[in-house]
C-alpha positions in Angstrom: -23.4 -10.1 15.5 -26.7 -10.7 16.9 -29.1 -13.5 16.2 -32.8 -13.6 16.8 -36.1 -14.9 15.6 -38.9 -12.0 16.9 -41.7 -13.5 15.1 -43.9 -14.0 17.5 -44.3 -10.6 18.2 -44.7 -9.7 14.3 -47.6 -12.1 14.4 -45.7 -15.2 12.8 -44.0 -18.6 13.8 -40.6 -19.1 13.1 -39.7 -19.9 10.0 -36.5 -20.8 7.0 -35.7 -24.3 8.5 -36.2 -22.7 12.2 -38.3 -26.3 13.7 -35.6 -27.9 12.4 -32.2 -26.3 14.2 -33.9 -24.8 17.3 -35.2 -28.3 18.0 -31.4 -29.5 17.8 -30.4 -26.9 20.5 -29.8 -28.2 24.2 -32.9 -28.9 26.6 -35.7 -26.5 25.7 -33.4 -23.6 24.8 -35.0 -23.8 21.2 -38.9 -23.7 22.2 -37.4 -20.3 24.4 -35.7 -18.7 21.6 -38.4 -19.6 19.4 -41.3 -18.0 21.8 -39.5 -15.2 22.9 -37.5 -14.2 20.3 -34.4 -13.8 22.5 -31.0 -12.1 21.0 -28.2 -14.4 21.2 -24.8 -12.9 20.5 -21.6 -14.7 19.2 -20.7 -16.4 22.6 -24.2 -18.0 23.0 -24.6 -18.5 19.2 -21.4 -21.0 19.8 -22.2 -22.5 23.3 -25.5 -23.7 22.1 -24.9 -25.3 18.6 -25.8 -22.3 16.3 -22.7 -21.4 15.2 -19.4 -23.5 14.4 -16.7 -20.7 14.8 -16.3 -17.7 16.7 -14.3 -15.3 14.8 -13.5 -11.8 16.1 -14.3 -8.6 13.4 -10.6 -7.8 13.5 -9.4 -10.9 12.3 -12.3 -11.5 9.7 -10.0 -10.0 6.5 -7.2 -12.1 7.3 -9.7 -15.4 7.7 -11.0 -14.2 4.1 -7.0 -13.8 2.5 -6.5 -17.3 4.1 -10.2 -19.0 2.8 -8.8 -17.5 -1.0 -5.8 -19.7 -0.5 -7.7 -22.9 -0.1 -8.1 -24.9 -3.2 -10.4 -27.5 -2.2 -13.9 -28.3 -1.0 -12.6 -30.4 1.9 -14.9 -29.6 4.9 -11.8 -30.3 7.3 -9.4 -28.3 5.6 -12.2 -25.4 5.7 -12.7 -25.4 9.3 -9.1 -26.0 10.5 -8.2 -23.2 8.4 -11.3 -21.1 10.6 -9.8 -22.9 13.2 -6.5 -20.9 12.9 -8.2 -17.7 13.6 -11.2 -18.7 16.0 -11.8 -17.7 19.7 -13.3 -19.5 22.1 -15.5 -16.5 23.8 -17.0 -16.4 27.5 -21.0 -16.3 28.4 -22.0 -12.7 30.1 -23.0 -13.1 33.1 -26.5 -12.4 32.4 -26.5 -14.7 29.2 -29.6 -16.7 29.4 -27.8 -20.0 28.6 -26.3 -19.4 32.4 -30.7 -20.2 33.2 -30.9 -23.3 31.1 -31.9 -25.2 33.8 -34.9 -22.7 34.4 -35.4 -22.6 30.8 -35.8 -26.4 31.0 -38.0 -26.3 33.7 -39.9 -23.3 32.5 -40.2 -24.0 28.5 -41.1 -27.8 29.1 -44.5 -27.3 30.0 -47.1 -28.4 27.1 -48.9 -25.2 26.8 -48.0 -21.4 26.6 -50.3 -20.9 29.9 -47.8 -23.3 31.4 -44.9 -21.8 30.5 -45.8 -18.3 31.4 -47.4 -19.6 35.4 -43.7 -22.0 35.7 -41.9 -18.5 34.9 -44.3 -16.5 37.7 -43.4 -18.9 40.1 -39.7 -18.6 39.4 -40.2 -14.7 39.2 -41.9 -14.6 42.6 -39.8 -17.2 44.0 -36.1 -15.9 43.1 -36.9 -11.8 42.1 -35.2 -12.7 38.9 -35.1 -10.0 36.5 -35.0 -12.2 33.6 -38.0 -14.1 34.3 -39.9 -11.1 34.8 -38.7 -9.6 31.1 -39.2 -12.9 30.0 -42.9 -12.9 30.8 -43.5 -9.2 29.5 -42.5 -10.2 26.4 -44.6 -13.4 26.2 -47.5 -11.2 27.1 -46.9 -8.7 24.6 -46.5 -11.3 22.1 -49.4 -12.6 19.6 -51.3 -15.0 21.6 -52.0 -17.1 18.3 -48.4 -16.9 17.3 -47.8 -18.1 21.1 -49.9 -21.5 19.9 -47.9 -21.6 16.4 -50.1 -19.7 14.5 -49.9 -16.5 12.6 -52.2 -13.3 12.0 -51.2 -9.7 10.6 -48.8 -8.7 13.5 -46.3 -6.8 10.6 -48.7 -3.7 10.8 -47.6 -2.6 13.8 -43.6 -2.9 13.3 -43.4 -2.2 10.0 -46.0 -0.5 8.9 -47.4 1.8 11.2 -44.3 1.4 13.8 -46.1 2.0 16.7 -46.1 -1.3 18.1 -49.1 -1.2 19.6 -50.4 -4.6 17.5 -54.2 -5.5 17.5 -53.7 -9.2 17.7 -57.0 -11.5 16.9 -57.7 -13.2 19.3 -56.5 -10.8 22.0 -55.9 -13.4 24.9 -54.1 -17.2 25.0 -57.3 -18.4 26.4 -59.1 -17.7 22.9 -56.8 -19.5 21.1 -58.2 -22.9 20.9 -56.7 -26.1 20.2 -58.4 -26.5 17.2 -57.0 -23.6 15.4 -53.8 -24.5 16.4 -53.7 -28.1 15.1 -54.8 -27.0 11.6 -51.6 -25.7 11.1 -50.4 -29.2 11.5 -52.7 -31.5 9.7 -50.8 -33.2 7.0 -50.8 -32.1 3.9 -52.2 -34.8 1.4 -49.8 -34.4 -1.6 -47.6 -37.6 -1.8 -44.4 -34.9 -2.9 -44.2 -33.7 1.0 -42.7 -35.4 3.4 -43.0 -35.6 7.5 -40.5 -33.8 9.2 -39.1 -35.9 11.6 -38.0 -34.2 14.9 -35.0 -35.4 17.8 -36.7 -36.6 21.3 -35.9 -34.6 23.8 -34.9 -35.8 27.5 -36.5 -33.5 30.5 -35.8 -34.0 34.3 -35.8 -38.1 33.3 -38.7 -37.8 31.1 -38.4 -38.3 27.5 -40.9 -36.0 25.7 -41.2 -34.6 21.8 -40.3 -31.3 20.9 -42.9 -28.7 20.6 -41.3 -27.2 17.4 
């Protein structure tokens, strides 16, 4: 099972709830996930708060035969009967939650242009592979997706499949601020509702999410 959210290089933001959970994740693994797109497996899906169970393939029919067997709505009697045939897995070495603490670092900044420099420094500094694939895929990302936006990225990947986009605007830079923050004006309609977001805690700085 894989998990991602590539949005941002179909030309979107993340969406269904997505501000919501990846804010929830720890540090700034969410604002990563969210700008990158990153594909999380099982193991990191449960060490970072997106998932509740780890269950392997081969035990999945006899999880469903046992689920059949439970006659009530009980939320603890659910999950102690997942409980029975859960794993706990191990992190790959290469798993990006092992670089939380760059990630932190790195996806803390206020603007994309920050991130992307903080990850330089880290790929010049350490030769880490990561960071370098990290920062190819922010660069081939939509720029105004980058800054929460959206433009018609989909052509490329579905349509055409030649991912070769023809994001507008072409560079970070020419993506201004004010483009951006219309995408968060409230919305006058007494019906909505803010969305309130958790405060997140940085190297002793406490700081709002970016989601």
């Amino acid at each position: 099972m894989v998990f991602a959210m590539p949005e941002t290089f179909l030309g979107h933001f993340p969406d269904v709830g997505a501000s919501y959970f990846l804010s929830r994740l720890p540090g700034f693994y969410g604002e990563y996930v969210a700008l990158t797109g990153a594909r999380l497996d099982g193991a990191e899906m449960l060490a970072c708060g997106l998932a509740t169970h780890f269950v392997p393939s081969n035990r999945m029919l006899l999880l469903e035969e046992s689920l059949k067997k439970v006659n009530t709505s009980n939320s603890f009697v659910v999950c102690s009967t997942i409980d029975q045939f859960s794993q706990q897995p191990s992190l790959k070495q290469k798993s990006s939650l092992n670089r939380l603490e760059i990630i932190n670092k790195c996806f803390s900044k206020r603007t994309v242009e920050e991130i992307i420099s903080s990850l330089e420094q880290v790929a010049s500094n350490m030769a880490d592979e990561w960071a370098a694939e990290t920062i190819r895929y922010l660069k081939r990302a939509s720029p105004t997706s980058l800054k929460i936006t959206m433009r018609s990225g989909c052509r490329a990947i579905l349509v055409d499949k030649d991912k070769n986009p023809k994001w507008m605007p072409t560079r970070l830079e020419q993506v201004h601020d004010e483009a951006v923050e219309e995408y968060f004006s409230r919305i006058d309609d007494p019906r909505w509702e803010d969305l309130n977001l958790p405060v997140i805690c940085s190297h002793g700085r406490i700081m709002d999410s970016k989601l």
